[in-house]
MILOBA-996278 format. One line per 5 residues: their letters; for each residue x, y, z of C-alpha. Coordinates in nm, 2 decimals, decimal comma. Each point is the difference from the previous one (the first is absolute). Example, Ala and Ser with C-alpha at 12.3 -4.5 7.8 and 13.67 -1.06 7.14 Angstrom:
BEGIN
AS) 1,23 -0,45 0,78; 0,14 0,34 -0,07
END
This chain:
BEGIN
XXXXX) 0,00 0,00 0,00; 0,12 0,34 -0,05; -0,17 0,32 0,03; -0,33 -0,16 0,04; 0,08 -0,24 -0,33
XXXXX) 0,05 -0,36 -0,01; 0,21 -0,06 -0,24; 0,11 -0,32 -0,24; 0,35 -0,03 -0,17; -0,06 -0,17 -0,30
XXXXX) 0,38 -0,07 -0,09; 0,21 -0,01 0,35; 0,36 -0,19 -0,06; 0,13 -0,27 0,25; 0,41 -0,09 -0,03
XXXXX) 0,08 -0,35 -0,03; 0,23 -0,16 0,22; 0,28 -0,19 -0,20; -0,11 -0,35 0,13; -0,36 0,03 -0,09
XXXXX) 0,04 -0,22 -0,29; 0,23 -0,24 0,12; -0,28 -0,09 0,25; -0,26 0,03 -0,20; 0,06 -0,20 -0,32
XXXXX) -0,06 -0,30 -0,05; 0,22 -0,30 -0,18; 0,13 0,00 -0,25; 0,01 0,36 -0,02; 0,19 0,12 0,28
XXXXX) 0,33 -0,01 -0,16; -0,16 0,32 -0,14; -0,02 0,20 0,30; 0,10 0,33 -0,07; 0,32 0,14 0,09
XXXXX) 0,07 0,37 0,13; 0,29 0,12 -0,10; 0,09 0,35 0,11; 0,30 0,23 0,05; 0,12 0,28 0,21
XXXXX) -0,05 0,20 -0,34; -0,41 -0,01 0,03; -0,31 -0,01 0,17; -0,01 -0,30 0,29; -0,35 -0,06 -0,13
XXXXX) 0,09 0,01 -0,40; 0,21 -0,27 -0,01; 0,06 -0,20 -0,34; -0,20 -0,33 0,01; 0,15 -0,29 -0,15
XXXXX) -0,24 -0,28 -0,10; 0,20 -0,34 -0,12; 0,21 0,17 -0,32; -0,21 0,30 -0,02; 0,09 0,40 0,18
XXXXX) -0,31 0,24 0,08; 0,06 0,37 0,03; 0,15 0,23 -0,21; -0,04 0,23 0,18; 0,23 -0,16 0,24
XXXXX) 0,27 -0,14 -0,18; 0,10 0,37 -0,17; 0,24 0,22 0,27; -0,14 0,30 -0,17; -0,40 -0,11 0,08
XXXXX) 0,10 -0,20 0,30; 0,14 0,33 0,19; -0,32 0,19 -0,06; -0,20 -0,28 0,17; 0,24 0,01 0,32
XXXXX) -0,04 0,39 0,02; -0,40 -0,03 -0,02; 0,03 -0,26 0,28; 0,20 0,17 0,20; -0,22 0,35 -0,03
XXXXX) -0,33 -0,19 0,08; 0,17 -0,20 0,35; 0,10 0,35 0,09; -0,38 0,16 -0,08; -0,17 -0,25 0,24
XXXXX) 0,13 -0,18 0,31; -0,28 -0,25 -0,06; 0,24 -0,21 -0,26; 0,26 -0,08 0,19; -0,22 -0,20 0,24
XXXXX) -0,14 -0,14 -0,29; 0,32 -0,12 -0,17; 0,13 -0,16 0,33; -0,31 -0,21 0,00; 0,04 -0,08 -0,34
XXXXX) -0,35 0,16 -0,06; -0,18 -0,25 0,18; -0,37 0,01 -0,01; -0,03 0,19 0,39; 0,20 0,31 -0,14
XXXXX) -0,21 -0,03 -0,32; -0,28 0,12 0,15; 0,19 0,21 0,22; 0,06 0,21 -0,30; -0,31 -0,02 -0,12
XXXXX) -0,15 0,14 0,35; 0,28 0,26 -0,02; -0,22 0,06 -0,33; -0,32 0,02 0,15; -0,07 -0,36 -0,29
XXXXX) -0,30 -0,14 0,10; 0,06 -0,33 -0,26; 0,26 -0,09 -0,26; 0,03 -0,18 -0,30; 0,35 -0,12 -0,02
XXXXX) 0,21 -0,07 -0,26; 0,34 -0,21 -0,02; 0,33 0,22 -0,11; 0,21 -0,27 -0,07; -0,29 -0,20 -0,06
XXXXX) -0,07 0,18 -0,32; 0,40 0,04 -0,04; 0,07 -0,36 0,00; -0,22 -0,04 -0,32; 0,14 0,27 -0,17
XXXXX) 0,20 -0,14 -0,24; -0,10 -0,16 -0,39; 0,22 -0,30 0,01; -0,13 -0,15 0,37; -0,12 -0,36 -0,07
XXXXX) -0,37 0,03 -0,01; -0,05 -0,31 0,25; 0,25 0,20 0,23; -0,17 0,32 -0,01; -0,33 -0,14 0,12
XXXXX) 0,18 -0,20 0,28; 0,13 0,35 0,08; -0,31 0,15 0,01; -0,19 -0,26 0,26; 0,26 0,01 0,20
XXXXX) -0,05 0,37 0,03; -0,37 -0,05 0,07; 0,05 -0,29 0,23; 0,24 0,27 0,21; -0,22 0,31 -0,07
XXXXX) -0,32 -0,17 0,18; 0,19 -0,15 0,31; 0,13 0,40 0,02; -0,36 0,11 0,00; -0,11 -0,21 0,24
XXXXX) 0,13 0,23 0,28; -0,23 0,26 -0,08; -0,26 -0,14 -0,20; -0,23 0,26 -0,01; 0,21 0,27 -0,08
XXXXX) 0,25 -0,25 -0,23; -0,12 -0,13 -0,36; 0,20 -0,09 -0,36; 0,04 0,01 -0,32; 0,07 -0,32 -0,12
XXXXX) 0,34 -0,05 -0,22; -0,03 -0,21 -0,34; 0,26 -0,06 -0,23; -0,13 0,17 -0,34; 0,29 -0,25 -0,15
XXXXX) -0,18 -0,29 0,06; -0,43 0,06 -0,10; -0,14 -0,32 0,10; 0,24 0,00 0,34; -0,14 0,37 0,05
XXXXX) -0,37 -0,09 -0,03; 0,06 -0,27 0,25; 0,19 0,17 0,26; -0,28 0,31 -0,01; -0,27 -0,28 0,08
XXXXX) 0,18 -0,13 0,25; 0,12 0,35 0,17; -0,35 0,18 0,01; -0,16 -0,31 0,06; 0,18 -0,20 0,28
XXXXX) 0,23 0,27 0,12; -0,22 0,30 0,02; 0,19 0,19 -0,28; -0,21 0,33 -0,11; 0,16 0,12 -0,35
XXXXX) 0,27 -0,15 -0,22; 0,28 0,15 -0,10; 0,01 0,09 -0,39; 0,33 0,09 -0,15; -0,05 0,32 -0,23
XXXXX) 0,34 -0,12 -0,22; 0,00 -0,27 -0,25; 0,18 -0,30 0,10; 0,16 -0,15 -0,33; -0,15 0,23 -0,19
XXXXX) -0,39 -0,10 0,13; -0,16 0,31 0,04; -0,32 -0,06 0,24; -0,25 0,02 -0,27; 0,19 -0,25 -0,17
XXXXX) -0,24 -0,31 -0,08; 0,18 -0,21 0,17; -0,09 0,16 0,32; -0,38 -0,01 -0,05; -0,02 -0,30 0,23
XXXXX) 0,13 0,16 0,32; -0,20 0,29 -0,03; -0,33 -0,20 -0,05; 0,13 -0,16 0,32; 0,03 0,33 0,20
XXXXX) -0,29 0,10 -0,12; -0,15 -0,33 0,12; 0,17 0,02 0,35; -0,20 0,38 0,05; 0,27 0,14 0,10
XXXXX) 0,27 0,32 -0,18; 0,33 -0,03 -0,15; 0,23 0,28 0,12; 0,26 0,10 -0,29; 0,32 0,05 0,18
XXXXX) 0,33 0,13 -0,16; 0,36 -0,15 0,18; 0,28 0,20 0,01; 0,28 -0,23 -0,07; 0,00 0,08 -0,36
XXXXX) 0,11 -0,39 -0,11; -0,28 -0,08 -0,25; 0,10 0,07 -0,35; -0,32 0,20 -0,08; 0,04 0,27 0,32
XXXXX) -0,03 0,36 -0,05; 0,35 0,14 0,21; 0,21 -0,31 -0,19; 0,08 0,27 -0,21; 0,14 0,27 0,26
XXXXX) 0,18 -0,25 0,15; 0,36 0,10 -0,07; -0,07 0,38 -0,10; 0,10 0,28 0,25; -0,32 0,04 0,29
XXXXX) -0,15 -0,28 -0,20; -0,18 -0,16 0,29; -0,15 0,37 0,06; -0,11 -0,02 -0,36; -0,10 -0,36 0,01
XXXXX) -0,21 -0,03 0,34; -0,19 0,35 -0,10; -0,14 -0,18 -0,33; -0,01 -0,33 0,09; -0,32 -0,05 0,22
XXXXX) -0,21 0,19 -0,15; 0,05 -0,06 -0,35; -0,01 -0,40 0,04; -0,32 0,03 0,18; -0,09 0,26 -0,28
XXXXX) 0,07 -0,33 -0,28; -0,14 -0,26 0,19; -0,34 0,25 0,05; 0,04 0,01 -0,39; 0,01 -0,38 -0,01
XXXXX) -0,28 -0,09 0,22; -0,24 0,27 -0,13; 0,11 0,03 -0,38; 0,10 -0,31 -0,04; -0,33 -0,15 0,09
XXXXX) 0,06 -0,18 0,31; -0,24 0,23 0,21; -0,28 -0,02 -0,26; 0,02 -0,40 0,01; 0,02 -0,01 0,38
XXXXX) -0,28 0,27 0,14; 0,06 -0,09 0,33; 0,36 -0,03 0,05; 0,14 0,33 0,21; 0,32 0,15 -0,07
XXXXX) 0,20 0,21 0,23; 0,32 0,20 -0,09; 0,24 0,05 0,28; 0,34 0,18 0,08; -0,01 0,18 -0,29
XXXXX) -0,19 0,34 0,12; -0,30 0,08 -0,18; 0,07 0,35 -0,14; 0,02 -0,18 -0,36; -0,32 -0,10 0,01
XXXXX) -0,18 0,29 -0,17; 0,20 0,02 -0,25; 0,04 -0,33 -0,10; -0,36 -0,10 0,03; -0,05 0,31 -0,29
XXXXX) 0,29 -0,15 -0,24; -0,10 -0,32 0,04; -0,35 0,05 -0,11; 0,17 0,28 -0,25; 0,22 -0,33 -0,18
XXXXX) -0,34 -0,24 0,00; -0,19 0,26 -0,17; 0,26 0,06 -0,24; 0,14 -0,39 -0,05; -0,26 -0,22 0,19
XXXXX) -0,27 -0,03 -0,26; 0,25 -0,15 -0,26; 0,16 -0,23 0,33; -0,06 -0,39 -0,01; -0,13 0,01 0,32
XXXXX) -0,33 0,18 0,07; -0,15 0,15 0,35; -0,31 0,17 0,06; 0,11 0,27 0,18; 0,26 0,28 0,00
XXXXX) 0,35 -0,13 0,23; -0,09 0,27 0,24; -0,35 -0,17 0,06; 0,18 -0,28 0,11; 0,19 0,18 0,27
XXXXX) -0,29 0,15 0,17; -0,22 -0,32 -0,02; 0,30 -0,24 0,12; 0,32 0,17 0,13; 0,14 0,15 0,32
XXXXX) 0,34 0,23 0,00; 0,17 0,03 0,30; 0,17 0,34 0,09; 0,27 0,06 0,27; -0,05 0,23 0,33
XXXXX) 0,19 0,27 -0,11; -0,12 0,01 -0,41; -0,02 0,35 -0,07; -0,16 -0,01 -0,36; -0,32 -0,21 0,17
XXXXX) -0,17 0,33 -0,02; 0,05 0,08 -0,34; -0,13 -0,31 -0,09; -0,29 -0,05 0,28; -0,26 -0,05 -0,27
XXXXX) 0,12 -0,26 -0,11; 0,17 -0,17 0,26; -0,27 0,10 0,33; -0,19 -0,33 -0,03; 0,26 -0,22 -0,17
XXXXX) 0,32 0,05 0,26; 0,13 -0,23 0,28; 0,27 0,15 0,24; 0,35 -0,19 0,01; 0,32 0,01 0,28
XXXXX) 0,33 -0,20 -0,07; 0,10 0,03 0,37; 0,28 -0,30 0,01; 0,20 0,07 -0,38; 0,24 0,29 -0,01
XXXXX) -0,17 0,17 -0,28; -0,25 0,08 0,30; 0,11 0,33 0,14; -0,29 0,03 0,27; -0,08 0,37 -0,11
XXXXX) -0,35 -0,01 0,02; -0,28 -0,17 0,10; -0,37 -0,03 -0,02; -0,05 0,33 0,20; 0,16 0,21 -0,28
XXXXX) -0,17 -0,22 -0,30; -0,33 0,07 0,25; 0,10 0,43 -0,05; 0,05 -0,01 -0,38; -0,36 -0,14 -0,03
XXXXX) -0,26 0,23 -0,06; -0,36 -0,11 0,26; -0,08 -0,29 0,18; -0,09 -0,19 -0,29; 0,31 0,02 -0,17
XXXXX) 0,18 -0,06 0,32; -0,20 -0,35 0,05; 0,07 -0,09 -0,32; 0,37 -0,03 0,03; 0,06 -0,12 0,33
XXXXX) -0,30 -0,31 0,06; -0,26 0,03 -0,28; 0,26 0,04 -0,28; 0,18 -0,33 0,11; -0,25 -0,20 0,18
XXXXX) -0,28 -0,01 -0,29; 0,03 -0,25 -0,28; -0,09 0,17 -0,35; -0,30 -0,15 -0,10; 0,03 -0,31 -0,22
XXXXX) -0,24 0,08 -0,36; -0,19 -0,32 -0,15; -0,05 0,01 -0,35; -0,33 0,15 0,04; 0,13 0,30 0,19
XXXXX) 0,26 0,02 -0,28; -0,27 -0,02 -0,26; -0,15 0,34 0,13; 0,26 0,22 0,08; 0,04 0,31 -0,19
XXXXX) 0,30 0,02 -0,17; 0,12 0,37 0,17; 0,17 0,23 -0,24; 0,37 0,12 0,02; -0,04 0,29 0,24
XXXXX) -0,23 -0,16 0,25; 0,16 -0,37 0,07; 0,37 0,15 -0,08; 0,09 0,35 0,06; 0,03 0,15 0,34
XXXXX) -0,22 0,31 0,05; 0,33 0,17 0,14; 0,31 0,12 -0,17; 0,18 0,08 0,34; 0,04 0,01 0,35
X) -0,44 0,02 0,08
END
């Protein structure tokens, strides 16, 4: 609670301990326990991971990147006192919800950091990467179960592996409680989400009732990721990290709603998280712009405008201290979850919900983004539904009513 709000975090971190995996995989896979790897060079908790022949995190492995995570970590220990007694309990579950009291967090949804890292790589065995992933689960729901109330997941599935991923989503939301699955906004192999290939494990989620949350990983090892390219350029993980997030949830919004995905499956619910939502606007109005201009001529058809999409099926989750929120509060005031990466070093602690709570405008608004905003579930449209709606023209489902600061 804070200031009178309850509030939901729909995208709050834990930190791995090294050994999860070595006690949570089972045979024959535990010979590919991840390995931490790290060096006096860079962050304690960005180490390189080393799975059997394979090396995650580029960010990690360059001196030139490396010493820019160090310097972050170091500036956020120093910003809050509450991190050091977290790292010397190895971010146990109790100081978990420490910091989210500290907070004023009513519930969290949590999502793995090296859970998602682990997978992040194109040329992980596909029978590995979903042995990976339940392990995660399997770890994730005994962490929960100190706090249950307040502690739920996001299920991990390896996007490698489809058939493995459709069974390890059954079996998280169904016999461990799992409330979303995580969806991987890059294409693994070059499978972009709306590829058809995937079409079974989003009939699945869609099946299961529950969302998938589109999560960027900032290890930069898949072939297809955004800040590869800044990698070795001067301030490249400035660069890299400012575009990355945003514009891979940007592409796979593209996918699901343009590519047809959202139009076969009315009632599977999309959130966007850590990438802001200040894109949002924008993005919705070129989106719709390209289908108008190269959709009617496009071998795959949908009934509706990409933006349509958004509004009947998506969530975007914004962070405490998101300035442009108000510019784009059309938009965004019904559609927006509120996010805190309180365990990762590229969590400064600067704000909070109190000064997210300030830049709102009215009660409404304020509800929105703290406990309605997270907590409601977009409503899931049968065909009938779809049948009726009115396709809305460019300026009312795209364009925000505001040009600046409101």
């Amino acid at each position: 609670m804070k200031n009178g709000f309850k509030v939901m975090d729909s995208d709050l971190h834990t930190m791995e301990p090294d050994g999860l995996w070595e006690r949570y995989l089972a045979e024959p896979f535990k010979k590919f326990a991840p390995q931490f790897l790290r060096s006096s060079a860079s962050s304690p908790n960005q180490p390189v991971i080393k799975i059997g022949d394979l090396e995650l995190g580029e960010m990690s492995k360059r001196a030139r990147t490396a010493v820019v995570g160090k310097d972050l970590h170091q500036r956020a220990f120093a910003r809050s006192p509450h991190y050091e007694i977290a790292h010397a309990r190895g971010y146990d579950a109790p100081s978990h919800v420490q910091a989210m009291d500290i907070e004023g967090i009513d519930v969290a949804v949590l999502y793995g950091t090296r859970g998602r890292q682990v997978l992040m790589h194109d040329d992980l065995d596909p029978a590995v990467a979903s042995a990976l992933a339940r392990a995660h689960n399997d770890w994730t729901h005994d962490y929960c179960q100190h706090a249950p109330s307040r502690l739920k997941f996001a299920a991990q599935v390896a996007f490698h592996d489809v058939p493995g991923a459709i069974a390890e989503a059954r079996r998280a939301v169904r016999q461990l409680g799992a409330v979303a699955v995580i969806g991987n906004p890059n294409p693994i192999n070059g499978r972009h989400v709306h590829d058809p290939q995937m079409e079974p494990l989003w009939a699945a989620i869609e099946e299961l009732g529950v969302p998938v949350g589109f999560h960027p990983t900032g290890h930069a090892s898949l072939r297809d990721d955004i800040a590869r390219r800044y990698l070795d350029t001067p301030n490249g993980r400035v660069i890299g990290v400012a575009g990355r997030n945003p514009v891979e949830l940007m592409m796979a919004f593209g996918s699901m709603a343009a590519g047809g995905v959202l139009e076969r499956h009315p009632g599977l619910r999309c959130a966007f998280l850590e990438g802001t939502c200040g894109w949002l606007p924008w993005y919705l109005w070129r989106l719709d712009e390209a289908w108008e201009k190269f959709g009617p001529g496009s071998e795959i058809q949908i009934a509706h405008t990409p933006s349509q999409y958004f509004f009947r099926q998506c969530v975007v989750a914004t962070d405490a201290d998101e300035k442009p929120t108000s510019w784009s509060r059309p938009t965004t005031r019904t559609r927006t979850a509120s996010s805190r990466r309180r365990s990762r070093s590229s969590c400064t602690w600067r704000a909070s919900p109190t000064s997210r709570n300030r830049r709102s405008s009215g009660t409404t608004a304020r509800g929105s983004t703290t406990w309605a905003g997270a907590a409601r579930r977009p409503p899931a449209t049968g065909a009938a539904d779809r049948s009726r709606a009115r396709r809305p023209t460019r300026s009312a489902a795209a364009r925000p009513r505001h040009r600046g600061p409101a």
